[in-house]
N, CA, C and O atoms as CSV, one atom per row, in Angstrom:
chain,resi,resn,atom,element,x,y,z
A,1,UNK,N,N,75.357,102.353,-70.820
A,1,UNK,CA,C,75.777,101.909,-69.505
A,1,UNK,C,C,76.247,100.460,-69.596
A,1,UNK,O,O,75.604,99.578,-70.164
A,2,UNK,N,N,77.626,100.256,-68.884
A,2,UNK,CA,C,78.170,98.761,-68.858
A,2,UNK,C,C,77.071,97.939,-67.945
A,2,UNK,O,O,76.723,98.312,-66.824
A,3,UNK,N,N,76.600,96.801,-68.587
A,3,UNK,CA,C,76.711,95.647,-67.834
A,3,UNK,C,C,77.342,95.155,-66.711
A,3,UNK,O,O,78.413,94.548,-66.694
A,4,UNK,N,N,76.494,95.496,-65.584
A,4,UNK,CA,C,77.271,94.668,-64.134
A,4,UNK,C,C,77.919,93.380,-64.735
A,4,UNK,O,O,79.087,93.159,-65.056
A,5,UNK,N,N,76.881,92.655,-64.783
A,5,UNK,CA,C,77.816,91.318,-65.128
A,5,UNK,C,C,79.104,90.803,-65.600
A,5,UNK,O,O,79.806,89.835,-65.310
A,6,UNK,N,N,79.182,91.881,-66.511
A,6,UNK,CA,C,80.236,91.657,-67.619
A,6,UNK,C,C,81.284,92.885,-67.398
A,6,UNK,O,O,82.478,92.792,-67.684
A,7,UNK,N,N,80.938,93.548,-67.085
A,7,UNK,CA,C,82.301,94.859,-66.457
A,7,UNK,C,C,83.189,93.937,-65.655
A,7,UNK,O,O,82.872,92.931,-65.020
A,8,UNK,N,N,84.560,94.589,-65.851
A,8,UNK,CA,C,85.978,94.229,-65.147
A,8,UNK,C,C,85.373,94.547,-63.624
A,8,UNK,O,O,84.373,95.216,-63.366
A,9,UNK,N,N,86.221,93.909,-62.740
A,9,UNK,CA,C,85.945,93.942,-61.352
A,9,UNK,C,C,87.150,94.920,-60.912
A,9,UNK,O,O,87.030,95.411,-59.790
A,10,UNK,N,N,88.275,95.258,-61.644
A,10,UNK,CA,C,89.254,96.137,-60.989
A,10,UNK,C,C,89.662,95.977,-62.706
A,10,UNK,O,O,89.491,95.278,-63.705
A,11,UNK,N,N,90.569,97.642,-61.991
A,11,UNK,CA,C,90.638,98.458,-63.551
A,11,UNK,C,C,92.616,97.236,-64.016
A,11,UNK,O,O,93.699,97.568,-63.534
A,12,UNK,N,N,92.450,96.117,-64.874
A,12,UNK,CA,C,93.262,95.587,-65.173
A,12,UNK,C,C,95.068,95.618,-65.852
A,12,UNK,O,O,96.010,94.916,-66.220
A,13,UNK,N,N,94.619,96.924,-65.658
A,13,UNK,CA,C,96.191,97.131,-65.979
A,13,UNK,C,C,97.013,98.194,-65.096
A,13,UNK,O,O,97.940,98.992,-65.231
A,14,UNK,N,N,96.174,97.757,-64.167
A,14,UNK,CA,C,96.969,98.283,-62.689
A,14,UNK,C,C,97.211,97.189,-61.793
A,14,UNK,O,O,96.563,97.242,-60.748
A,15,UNK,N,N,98.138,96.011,-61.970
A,15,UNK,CA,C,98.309,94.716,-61.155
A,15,UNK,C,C,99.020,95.028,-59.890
A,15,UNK,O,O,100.093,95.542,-59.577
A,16,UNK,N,N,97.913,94.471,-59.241
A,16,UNK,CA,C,98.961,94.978,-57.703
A,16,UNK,C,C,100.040,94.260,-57.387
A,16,UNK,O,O,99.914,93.276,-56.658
A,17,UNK,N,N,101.133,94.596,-57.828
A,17,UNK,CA,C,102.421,93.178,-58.204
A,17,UNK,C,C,103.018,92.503,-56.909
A,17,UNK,O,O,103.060,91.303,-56.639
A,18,UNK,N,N,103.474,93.593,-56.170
A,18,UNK,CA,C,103.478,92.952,-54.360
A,18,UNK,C,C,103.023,92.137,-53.789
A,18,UNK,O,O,103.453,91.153,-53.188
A,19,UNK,N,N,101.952,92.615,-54.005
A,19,UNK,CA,C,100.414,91.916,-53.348
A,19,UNK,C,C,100.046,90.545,-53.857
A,19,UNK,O,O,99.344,89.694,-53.310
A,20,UNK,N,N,100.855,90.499,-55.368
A,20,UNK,CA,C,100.254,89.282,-56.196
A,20,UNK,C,C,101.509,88.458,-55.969
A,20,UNK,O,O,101.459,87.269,-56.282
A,21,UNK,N,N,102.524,88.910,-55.507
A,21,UNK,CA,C,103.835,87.945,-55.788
A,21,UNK,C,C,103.930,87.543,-53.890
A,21,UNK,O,O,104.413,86.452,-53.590
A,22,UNK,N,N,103.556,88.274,-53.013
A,22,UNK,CA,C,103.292,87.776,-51.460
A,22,UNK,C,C,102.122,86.617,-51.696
A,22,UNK,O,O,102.760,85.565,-51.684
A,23,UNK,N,N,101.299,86.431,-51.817
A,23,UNK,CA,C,99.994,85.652,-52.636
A,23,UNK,C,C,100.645,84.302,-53.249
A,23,UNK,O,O,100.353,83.179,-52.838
A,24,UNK,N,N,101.491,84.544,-54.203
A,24,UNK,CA,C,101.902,83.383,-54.449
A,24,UNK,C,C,102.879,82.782,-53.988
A,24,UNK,O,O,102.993,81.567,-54.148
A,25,UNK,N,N,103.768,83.501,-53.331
A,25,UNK,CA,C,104.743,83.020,-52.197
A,25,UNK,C,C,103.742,81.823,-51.010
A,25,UNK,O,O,104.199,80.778,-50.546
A,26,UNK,N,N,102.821,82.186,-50.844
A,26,UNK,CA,C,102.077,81.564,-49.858
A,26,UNK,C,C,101.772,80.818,-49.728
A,26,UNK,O,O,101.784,80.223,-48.650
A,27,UNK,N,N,101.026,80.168,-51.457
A,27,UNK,CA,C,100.024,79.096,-51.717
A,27,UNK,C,C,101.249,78.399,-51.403
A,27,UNK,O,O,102.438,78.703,-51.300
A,28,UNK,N,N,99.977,76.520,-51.194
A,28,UNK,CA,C,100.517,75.144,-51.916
A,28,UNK,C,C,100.911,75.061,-53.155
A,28,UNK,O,O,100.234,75.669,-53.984
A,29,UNK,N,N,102.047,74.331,-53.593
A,29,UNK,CA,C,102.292,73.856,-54.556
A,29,UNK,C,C,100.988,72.906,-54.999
A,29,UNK,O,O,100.111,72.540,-54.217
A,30,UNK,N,N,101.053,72.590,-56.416
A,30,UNK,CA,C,100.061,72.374,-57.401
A,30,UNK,C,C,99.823,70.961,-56.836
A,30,UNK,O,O,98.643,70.781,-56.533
A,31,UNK,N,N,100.608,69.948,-56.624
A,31,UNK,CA,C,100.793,68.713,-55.959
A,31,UNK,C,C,100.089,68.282,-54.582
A,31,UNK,O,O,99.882,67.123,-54.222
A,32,UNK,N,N,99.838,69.194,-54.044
A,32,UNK,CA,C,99.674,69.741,-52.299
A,32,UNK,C,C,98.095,70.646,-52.338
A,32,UNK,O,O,97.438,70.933,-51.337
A,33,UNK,N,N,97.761,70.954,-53.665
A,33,UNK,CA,C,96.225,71.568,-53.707
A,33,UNK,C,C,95.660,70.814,-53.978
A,33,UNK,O,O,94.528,70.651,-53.520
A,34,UNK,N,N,96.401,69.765,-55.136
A,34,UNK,CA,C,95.472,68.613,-55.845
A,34,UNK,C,C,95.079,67.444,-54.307
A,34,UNK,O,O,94.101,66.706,-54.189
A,35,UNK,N,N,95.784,67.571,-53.701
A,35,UNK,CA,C,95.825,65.984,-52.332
A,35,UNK,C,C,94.856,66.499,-51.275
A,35,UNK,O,O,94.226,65.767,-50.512
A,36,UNK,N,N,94.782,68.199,-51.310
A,36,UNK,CA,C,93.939,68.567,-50.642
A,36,UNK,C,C,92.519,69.068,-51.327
A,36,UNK,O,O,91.796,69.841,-50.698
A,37,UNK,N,N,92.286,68.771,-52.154
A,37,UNK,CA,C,90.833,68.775,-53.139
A,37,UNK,C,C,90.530,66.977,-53.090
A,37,UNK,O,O,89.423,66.598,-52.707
A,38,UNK,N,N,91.241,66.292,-53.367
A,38,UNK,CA,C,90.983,64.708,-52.778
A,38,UNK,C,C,90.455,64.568,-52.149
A,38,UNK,O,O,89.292,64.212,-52.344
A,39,UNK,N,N,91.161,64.830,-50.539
A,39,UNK,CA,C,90.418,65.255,-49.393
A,39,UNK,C,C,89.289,65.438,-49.412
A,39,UNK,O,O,88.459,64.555,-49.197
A,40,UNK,N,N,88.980,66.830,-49.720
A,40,UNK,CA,C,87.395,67.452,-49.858
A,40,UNK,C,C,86.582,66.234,-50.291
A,40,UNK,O,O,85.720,65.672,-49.615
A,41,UNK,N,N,86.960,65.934,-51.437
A,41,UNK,CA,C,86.097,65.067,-52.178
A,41,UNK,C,C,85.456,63.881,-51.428
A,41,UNK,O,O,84.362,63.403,-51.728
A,42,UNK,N,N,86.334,63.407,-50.309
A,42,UNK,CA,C,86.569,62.250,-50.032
A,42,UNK,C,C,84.922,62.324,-48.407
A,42,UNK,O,O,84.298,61.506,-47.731
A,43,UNK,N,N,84.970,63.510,-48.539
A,43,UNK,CA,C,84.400,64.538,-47.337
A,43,UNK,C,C,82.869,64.514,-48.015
A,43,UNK,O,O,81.822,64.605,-47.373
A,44,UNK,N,N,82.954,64.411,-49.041
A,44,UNK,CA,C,81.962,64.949,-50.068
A,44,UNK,C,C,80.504,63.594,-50.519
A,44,UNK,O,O,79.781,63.474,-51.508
A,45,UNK,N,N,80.605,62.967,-49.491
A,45,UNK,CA,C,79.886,61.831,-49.605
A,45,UNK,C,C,79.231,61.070,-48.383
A,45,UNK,O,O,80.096,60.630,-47.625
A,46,UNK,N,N,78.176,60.847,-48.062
A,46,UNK,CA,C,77.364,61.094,-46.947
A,46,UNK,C,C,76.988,59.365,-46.341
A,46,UNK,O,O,76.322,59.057,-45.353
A,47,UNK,N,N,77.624,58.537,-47.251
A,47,UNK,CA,C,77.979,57.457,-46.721
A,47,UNK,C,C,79.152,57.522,-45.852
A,47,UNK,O,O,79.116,57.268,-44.648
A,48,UNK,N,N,80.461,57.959,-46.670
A,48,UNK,CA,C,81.337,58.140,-46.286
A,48,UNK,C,C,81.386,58.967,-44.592
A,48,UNK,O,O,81.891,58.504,-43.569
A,49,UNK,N,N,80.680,60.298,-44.771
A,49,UNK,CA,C,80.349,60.983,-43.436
A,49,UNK,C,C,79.973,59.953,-42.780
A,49,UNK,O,O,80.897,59.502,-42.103
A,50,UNK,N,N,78.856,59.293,-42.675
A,50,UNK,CA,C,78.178,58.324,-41.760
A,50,UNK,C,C,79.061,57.549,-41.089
A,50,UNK,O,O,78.910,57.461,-39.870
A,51,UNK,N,N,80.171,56.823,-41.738
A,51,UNK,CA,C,81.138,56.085,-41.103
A,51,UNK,C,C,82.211,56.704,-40.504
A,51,UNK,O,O,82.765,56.430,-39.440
A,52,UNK,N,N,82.500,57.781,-41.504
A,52,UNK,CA,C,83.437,58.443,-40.096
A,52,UNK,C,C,82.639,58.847,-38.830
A,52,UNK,O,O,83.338,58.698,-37.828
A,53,UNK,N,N,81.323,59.339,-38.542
A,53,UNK,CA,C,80.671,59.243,-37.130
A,53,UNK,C,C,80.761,58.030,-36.653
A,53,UNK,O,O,81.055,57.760,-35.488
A,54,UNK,N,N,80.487,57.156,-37.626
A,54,UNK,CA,C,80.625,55.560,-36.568
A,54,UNK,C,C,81.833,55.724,-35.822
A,54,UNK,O,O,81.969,55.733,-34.599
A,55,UNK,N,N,82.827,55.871,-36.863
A,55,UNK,CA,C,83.811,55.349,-35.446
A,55,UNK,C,C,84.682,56.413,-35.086
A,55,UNK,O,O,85.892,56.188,-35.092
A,56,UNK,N,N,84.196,57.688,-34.732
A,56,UNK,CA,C,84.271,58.655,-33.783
A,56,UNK,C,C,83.692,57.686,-32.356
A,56,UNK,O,O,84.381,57.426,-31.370
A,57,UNK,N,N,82.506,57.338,-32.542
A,57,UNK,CA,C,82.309,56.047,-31.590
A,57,UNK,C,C,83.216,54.995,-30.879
A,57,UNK,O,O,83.518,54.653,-29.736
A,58,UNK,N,N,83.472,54.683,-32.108
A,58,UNK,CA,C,84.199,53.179,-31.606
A,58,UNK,C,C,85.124,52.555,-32.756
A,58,UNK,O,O,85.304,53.320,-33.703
A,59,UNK,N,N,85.622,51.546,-32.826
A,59,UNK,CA,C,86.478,51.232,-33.920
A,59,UNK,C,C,85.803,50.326,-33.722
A,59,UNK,O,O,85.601,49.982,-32.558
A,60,UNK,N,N,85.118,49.499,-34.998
A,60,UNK,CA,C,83.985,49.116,-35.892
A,60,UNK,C,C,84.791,48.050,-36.960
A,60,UNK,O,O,85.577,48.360,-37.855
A,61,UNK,N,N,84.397,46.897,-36.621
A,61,UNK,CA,C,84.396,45.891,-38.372
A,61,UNK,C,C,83.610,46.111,-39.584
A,61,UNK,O,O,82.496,46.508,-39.244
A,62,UNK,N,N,83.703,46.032,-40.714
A,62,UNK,CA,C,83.102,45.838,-41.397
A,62,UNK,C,C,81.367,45.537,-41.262
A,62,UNK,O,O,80.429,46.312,-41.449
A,63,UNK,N,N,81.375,44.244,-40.906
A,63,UNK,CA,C,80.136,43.610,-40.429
A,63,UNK,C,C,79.200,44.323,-39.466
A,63,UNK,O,O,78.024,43.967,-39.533
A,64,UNK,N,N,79.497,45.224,-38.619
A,64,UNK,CA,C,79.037,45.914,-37.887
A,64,UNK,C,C,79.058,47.714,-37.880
A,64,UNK,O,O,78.605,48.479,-37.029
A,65,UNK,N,N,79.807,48.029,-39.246
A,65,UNK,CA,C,79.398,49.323,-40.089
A,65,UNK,C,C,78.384,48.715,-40.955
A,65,UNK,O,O,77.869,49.464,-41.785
A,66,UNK,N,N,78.114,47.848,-40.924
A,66,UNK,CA,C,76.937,47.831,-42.691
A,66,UNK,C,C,75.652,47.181,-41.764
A,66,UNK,O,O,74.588,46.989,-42.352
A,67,UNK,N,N,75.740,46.910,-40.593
A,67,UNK,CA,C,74.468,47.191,-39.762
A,67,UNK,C,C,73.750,47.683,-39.351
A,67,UNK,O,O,72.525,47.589,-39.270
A,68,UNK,N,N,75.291,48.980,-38.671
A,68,UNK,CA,C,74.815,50.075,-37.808
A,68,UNK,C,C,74.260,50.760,-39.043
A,68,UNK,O,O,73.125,51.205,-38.868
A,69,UNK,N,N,74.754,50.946,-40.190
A,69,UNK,CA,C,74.254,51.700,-41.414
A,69,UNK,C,C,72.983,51.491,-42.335
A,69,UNK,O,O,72.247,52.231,-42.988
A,70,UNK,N,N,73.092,49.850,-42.027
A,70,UNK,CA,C,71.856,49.338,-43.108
A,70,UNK,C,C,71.858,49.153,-44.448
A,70,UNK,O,O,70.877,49.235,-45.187
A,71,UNK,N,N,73.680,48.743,-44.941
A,71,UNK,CA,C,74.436,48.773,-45.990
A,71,UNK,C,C,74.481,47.678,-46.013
A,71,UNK,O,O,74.127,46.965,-45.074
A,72,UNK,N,N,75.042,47.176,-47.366
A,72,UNK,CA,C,75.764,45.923,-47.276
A,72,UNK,C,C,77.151,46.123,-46.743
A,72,UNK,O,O,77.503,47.249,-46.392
A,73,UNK,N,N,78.179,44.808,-46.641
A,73,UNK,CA,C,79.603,45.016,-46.340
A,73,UNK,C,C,80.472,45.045,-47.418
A,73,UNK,O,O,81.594,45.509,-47.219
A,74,UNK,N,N,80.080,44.509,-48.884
A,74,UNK,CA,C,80.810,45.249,-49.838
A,74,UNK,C,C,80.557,46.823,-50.376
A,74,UNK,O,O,81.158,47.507,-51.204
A,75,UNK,N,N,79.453,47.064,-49.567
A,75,UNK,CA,C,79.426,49.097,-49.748
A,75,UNK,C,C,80.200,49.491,-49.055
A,75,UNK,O,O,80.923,50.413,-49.432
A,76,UNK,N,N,80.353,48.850,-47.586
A,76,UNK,CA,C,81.341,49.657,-46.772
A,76,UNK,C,C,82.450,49.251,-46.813
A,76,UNK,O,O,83.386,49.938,-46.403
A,77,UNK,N,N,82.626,47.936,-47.357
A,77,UNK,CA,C,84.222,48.103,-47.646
A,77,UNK,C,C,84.891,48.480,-48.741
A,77,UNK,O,O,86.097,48.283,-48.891
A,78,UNK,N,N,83.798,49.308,-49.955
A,78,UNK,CA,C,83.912,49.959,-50.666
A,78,UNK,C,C,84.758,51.227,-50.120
A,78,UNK,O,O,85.986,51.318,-50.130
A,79,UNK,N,N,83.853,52.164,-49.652
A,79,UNK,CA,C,83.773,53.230,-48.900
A,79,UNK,C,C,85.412,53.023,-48.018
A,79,UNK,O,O,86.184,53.971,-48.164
A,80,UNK,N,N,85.813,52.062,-47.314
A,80,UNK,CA,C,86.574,52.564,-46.256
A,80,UNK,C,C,87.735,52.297,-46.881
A,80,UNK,O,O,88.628,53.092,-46.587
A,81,UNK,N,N,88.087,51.286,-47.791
A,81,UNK,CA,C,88.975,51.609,-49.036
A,81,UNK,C,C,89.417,52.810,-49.382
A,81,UNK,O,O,90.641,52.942,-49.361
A,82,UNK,N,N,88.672,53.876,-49.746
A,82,UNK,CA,C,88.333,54.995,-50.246
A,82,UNK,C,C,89.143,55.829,-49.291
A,82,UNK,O,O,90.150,56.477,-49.578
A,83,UNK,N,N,88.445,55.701,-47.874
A,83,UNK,CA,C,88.892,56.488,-46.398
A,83,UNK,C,C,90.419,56.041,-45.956
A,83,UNK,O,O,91.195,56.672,-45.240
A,84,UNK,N,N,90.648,54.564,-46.697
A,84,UNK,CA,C,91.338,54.293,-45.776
A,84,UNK,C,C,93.149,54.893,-46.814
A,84,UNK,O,O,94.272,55.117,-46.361
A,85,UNK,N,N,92.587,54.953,-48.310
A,85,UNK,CA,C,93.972,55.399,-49.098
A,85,UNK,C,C,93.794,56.778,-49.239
A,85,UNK,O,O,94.269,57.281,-50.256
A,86,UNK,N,N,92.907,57.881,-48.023
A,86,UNK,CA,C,93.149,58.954,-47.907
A,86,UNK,C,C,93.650,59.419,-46.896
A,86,UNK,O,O,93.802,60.625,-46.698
A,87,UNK,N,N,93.990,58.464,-46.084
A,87,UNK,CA,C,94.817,58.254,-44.727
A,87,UNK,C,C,93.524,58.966,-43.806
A,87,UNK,O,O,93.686,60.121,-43.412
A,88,UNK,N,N,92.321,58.278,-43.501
A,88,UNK,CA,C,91.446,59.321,-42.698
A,88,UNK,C,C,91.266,57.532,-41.843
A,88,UNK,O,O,91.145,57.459,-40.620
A,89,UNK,N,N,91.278,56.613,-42.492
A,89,UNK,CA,C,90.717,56.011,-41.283
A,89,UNK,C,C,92.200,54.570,-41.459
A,89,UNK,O,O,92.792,54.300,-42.504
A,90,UNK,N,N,92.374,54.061,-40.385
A,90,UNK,CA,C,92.996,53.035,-40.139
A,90,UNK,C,C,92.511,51.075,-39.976
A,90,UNK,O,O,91.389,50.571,-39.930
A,91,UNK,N,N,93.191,50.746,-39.951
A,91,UNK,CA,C,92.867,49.150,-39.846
A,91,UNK,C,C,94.007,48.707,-39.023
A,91,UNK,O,O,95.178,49.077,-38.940
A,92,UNK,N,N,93.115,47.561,-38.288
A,92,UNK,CA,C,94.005,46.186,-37.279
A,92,UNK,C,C,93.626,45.311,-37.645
A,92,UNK,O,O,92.528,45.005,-38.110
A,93,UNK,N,N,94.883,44.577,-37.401
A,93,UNK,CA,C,93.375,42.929,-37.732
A,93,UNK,C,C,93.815,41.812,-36.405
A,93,UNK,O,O,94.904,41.361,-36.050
A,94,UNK,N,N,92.463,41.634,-35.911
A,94,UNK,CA,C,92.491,40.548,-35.175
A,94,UNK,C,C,91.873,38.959,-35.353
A,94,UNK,O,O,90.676,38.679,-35.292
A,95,UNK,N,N,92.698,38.243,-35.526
A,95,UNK,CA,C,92.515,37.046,-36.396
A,95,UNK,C,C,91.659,37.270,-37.586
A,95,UNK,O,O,92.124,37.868,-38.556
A,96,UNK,N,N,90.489,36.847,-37.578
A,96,UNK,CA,C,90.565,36.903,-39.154
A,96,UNK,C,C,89.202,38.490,-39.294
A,96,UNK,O,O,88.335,38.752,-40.128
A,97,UNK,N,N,89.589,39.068,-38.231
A,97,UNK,CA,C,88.815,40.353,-38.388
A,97,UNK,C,C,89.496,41.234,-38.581
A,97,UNK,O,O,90.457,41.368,-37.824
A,98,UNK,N,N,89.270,42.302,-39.781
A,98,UNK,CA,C,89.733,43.855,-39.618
A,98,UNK,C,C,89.105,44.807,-38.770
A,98,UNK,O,O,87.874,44.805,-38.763
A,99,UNK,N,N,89.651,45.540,-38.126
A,99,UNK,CA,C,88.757,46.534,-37.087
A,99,UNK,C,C,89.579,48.250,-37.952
A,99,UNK,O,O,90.730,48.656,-38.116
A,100,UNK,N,N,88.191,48.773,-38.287
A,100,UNK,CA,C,88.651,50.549,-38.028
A,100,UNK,C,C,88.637,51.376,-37.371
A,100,UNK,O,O,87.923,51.452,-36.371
A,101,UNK,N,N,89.360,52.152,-37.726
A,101,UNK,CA,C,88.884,53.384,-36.671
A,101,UNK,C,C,89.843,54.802,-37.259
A,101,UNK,O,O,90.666,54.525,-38.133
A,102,UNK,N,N,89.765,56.189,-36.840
A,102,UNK,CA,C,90.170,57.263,-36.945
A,102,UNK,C,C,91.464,57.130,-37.082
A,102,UNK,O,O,92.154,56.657,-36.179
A,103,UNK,N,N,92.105,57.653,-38.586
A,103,UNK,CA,C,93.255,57.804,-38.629
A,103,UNK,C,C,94.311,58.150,-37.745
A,103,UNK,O,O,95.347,57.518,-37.540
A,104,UNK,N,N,93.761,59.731,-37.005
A,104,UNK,CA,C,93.702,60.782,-36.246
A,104,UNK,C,C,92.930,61.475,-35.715
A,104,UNK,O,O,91.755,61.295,-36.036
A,105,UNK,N,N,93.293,62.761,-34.492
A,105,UNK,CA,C,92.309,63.582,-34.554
A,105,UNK,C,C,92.164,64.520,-35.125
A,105,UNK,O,O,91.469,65.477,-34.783
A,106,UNK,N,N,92.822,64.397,-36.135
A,106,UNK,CA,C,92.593,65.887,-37.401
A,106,UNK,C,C,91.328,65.346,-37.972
A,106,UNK,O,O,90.506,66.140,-38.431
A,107,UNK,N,N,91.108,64.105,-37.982
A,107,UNK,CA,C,89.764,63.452,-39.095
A,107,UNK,C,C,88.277,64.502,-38.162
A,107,UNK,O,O,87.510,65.210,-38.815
A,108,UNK,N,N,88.164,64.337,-36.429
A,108,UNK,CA,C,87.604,64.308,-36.111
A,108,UNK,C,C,87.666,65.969,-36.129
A,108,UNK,O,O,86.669,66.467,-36.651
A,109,UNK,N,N,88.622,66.877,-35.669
A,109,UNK,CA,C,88.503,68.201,-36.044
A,109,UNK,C,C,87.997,68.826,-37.244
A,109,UNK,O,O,87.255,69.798,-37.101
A,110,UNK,N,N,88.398,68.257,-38.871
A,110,UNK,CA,C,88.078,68.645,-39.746
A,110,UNK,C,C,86.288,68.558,-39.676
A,110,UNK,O,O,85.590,69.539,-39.932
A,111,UNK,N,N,85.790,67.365,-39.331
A,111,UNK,CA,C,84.291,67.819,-39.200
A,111,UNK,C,C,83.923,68.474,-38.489
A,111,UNK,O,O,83.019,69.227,-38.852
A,112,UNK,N,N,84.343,68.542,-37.296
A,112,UNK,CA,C,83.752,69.224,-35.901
A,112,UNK,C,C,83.461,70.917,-37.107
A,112,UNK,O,O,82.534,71.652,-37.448
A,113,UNK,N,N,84.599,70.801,-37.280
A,113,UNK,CA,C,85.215,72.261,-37.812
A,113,UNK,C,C,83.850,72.572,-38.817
A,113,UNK,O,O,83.162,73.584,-38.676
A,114,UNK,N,N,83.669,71.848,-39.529
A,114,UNK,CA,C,82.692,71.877,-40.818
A,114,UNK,C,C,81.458,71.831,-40.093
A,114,UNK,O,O,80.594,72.590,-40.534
A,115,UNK,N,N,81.104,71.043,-38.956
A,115,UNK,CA,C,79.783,71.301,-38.192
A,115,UNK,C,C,79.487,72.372,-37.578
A,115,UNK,O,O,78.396,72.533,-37.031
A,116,UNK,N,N,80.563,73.372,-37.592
A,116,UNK,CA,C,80.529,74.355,-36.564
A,116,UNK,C,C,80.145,75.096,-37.465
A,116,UNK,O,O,79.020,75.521,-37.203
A,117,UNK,N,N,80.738,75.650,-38.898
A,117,UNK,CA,C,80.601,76.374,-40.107
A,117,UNK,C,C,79.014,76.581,-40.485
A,117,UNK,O,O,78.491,77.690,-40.585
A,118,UNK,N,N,78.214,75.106,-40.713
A,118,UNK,CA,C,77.325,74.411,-41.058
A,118,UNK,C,C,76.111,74.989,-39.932
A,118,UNK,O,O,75.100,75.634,-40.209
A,119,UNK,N,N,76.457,74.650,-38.950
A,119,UNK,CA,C,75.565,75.141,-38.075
A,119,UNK,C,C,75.471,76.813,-37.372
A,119,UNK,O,O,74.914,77.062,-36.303
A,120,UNK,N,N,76.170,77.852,-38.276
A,120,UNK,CA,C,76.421,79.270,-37.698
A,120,UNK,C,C,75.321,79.881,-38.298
A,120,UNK,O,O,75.103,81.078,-38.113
């Protein structure tokens, strides 16, 4: 008797060619999967989360993310570096302050979205 594990999952030399060439008609290009695995990644870090809730709040300085957090301000301006060349969060500057805040509201959908997943 075969091994579950190790047995073929479909009998391989019957390719469903239609099916496989609609499929790849579909995807992202290789360029466009890689920017969206970035993304993820970028998602993938719970400092990072923390500050995007901050300023779902409010648009936040530096000095007053590494408070509300209990960070220093070279962690978070580590971090929003990070957020900010993934186009998720933005900057102003008023005199000699930078202020952030939400790129968009796709930033704030993509979690909602993931909280909703998370919490089913």
């Amino acid at each position: 008797m075969d091994d579950p594990r190790t047995a073929p999952c479909c009998d391989v030399t019957r390719v469903h060619d239609q099916l496989v060439d609609q499929v790849r008609r579909e995807m992202p290009d290789e360029d466009t999967l890689y920017d969206l695995t970035e993304l993820f990644h970028v998602f993938g870090d719970s400092t990072r989360m923390r500050i995007l809730y901050a300023l779902f709040a409010s648009e936040l300085c530096v000095c007053d993310i590494a408070a509300l957090l209990g960070l220093s301000q070279s962690a978070i301006s580590h971090q929003l570096r990070l957020l900010k060349n993934t186009r998720l969060v933005t900057s102003r500057r008023e005199g000699k302050t930078v202020f952030y805040s939400l790129a968009d509201d796709h930033v704030k959908t993509i979690i909602d979205q993931g909280l909703e997943h998370v919490h089913e």
